[in-house]
C-alpha positions, 0 to 999 in steps of 0.5 A: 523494478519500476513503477508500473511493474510494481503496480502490476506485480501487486495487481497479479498478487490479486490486489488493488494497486494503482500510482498516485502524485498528491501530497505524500509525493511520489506514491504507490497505493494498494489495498486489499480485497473491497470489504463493501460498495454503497452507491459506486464507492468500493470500500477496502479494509485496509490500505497501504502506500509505497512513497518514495523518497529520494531513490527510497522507499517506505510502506505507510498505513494511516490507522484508526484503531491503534490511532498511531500510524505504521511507517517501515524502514526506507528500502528498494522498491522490490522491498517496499512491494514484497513488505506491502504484500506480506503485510496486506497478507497478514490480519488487520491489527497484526502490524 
């Protein structure tokens, strides 16, 4: 799987996924259902990130409530999405 069939498997998954090059490096994002809009900005509860490193990958979501940061085991990119949607698919706090 590639990139942009990730980002378009997660999207039919009736999620918001898009690619991004910043500090993390290599990622994908995807977030959940919006929970808001104030002025043009969409606010999602929850949101995940694909980084790849090397040829791996590994799902991370930075929290406030635990304060502590959920990072997964290195995997495939097939893994990494099927994780994130199971994940995104679960109750915040769950993980």
């Amino acid at each position: 799987m590639t990139k942009t069939e990730a980002v378009a498997s997660l999207r039919a998954h009736g999620f918001h996924a898009f690619e991004r090059e910043w500090a993390l490096g290599e990622t994908i994002g995807v977030a959940s259902e919006p929970d808001a809009a104030h002025d043009g900005i969409t606010v999602h509860g929850r949101v995940l990130y694909l980084v790849r490193r090397n040829d791996l990958w590994f799902v991370e979501e930075s929290r406030l409530i635990p304060a502590e940061p959920y990072r997964s085991k290195c995997m495939t990119l097939d893994a990494a999405v099927d994780h994130a949607r199971s994940l995104l698919s679960q109750p915040p706090g769950s993980l």
